[in-house]
C-alpha positions in Angstrom: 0.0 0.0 0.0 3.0 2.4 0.4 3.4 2.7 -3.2 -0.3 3.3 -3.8 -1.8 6.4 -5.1 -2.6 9.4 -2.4 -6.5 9.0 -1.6 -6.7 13.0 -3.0 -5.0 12.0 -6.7 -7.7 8.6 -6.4 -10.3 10.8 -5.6 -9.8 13.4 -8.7 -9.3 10.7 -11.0 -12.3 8.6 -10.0 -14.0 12.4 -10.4 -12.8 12.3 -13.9 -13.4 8.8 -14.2 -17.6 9.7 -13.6 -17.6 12.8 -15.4 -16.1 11.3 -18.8 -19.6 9.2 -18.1 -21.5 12.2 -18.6 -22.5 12.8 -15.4 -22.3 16.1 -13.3 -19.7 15.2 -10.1 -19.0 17.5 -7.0 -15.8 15.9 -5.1 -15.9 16.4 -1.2 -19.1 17.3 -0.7 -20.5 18.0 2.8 -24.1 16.4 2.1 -26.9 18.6 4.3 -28.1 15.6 6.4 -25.3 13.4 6.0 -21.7 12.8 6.7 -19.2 14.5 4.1 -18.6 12.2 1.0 -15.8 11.8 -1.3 -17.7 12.0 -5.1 -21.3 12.5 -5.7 -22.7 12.1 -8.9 -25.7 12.7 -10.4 -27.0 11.9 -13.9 -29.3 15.0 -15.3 -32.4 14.8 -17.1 -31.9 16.9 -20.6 -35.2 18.7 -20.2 -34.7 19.7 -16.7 -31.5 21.4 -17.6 -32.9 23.1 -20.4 -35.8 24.8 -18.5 -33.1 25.5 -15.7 -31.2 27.9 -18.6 -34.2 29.2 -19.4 -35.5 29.6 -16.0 -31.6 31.5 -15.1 -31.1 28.0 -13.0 -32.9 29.2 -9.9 -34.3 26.4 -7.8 -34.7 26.4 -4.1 -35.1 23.1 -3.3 -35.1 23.6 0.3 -38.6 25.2 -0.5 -39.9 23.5 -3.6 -39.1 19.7 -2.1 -41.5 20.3 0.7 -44.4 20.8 -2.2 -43.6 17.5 -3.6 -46.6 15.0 -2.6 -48.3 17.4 -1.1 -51.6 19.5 -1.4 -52.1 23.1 -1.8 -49.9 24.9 1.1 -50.0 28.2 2.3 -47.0 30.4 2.5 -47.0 30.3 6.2 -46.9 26.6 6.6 -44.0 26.8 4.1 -42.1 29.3 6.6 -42.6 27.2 9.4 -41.7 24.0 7.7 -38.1 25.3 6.6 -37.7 28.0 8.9 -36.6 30.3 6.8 -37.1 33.9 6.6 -40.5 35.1 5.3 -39.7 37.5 2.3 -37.0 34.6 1.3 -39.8 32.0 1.2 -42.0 34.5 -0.5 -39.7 35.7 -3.2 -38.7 31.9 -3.7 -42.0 30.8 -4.5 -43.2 34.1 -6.8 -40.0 33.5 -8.7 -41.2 29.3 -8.8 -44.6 30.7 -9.8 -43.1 32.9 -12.8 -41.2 30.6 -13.6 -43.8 27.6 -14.4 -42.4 25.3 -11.3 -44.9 25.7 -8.9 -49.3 27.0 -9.2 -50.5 29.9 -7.0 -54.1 31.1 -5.7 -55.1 33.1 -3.4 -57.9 32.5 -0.2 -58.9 34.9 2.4 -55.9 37.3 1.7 -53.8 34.5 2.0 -51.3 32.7 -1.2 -51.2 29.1 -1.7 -49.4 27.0 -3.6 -48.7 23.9 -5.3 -46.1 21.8 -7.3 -46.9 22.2 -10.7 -43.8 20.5 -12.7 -40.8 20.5 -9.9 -39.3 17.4 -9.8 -35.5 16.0 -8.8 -33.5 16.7 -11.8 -31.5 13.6 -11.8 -32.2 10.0 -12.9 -29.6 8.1 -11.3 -27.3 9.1 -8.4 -23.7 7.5 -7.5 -21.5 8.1 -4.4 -18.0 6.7 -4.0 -15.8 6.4 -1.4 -12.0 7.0 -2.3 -10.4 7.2 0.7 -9.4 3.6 0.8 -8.0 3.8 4.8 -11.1 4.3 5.9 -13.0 2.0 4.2 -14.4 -0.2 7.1 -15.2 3.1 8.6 -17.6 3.9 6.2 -18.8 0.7 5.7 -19.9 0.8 9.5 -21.7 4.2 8.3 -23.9 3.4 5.4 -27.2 3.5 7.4 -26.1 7.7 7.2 -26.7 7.9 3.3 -29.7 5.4 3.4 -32.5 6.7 0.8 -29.9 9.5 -1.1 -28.1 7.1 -3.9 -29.0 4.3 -6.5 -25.5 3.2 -6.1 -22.5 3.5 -3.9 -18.9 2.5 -4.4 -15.6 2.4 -2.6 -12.6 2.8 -4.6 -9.6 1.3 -4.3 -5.5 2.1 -6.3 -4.9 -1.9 -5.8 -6.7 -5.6 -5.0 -8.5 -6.7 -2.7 -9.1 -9.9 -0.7 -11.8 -12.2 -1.2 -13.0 -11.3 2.4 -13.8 -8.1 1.6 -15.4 -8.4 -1.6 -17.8 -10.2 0.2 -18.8 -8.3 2.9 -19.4 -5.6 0.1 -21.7 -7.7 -1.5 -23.5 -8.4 1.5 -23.9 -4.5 1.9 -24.6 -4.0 -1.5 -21.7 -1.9 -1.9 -19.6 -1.9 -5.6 -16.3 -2.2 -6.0 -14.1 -0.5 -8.6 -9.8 -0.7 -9.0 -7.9 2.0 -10.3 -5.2 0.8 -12.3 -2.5 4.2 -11.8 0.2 3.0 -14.5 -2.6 2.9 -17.6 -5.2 5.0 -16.4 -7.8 2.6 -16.0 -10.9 1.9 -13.9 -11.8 -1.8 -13.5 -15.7 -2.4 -12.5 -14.7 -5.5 -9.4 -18.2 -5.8 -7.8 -20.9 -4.2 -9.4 -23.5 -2.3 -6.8 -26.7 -3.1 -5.9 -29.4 -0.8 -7.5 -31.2 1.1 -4.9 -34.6 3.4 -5.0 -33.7 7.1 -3.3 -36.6 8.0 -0.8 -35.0 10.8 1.0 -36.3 13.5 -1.6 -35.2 16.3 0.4 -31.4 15.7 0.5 -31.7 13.6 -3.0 -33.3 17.7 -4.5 -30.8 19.6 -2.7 -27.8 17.5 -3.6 -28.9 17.4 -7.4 -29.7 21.4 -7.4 -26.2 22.2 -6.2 -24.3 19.9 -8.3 -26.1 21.1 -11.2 -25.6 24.8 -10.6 -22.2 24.0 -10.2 -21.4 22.3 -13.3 -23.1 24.6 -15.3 -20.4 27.3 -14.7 -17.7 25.7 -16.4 -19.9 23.3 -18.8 -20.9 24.8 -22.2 -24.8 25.9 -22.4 -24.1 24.7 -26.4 -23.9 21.1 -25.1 -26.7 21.2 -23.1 
């Protein structure tokens, strides 16, 4: 292991590795909710990131993701949901409203509103673990992203044993080997394919990492 690759040049190229997939990676990423986490990836819809240029990319989906599954809602049950400041909520949700994402009426003096076409802008998330000392540590810890991937990974710059394959399988956990002297990821253990539930961290997550690629990812290609 003293030869291996340093766990931050594993973690960029596994970064790269995702990306050349076409998907839209943040490395290091303190999760709202959850512990911090070495990649997260997310695979965009192409619709939802073409009404997000048109829309100048403004989603809040600390607001929006409470209106998913949900009836019509005044803007005071929103406030007290999130906690957040009044005017923010407000100006959110006219902004949502002008923008098409969310339906509006108004009872008694009071606004309501609704999801109209807000969903999670992703199709398929992936998190990987590259920091291959800690590894049983995180196993231990996968009950703390439970609901907020389809698959998970730990990478690793060399083999591993039989043992531990296994208990990866058992967890449902993939596997992939970084070959460092051609530049190659091998696929060891495939992961298991899970459903996300937790929408709120699952929008939040997916909104940040796609406001973040789009500022050094060419509008042309989208």
């Amino acid at each position: 292991m003293s030869g291996a690759i340093s766990e931050k040049a594993l973690c960029a190229a596994t970064a790269a590795y995702f990306s050349s997939q076409s998907y839209f990676v943040r490395r290091d990423f303190e999760i709202p909710g959850l512990r911090r986490t070495d990649i997260v990836c997310i695979m965009p819809r192409l619709s939802d990131l073409k009404k997000r240029v048109k829309c100048k990319y403004f989603v809040s989906p600390a607001v929006l993701h409470i209106l998913i599954d949900r009836g019509w809602m005044s803007t005071e049950e929103i406030v007290e949901e999130t906690g957040f400041d009044l005017n923010f909520v407000n100006s959110v949700l006219e902004e949502s409203w002008e923008d098409g994402w969310v339906s509006k009426k108004e009872e008694n003096g009071k606004a309501y509103w609704i999801n109209r076409e807000y969903r999670v802008p992703s199709k398929d998330c992936v998190m990987a673990h590259c920091r291959y000392r800690t590894c049983m540590e995180f196993l231990e810890a996968l009950g703390d992203y439970e609901g907020c991937y389809n698959k998970i990974y730990v990478v690793f710059p060399f083999p591993v044993d039989k043992e531990f394959i296994d208990l990866c399988a058992v967890k449902g956990v993939g596997i992939l080997i970084f070959h460092e002297k051609v530049g190659y990821f091998k696929e060891l253990l495939p992961p298991e394919v899970r459903e996300v539930t937790n929408l709120k961290v699952y929008a939040n997550l997916s909104e940040i990492i796609i406001k973040e690629n789009f500022l050094y990812r060419s509008i042309s290609s989208i």
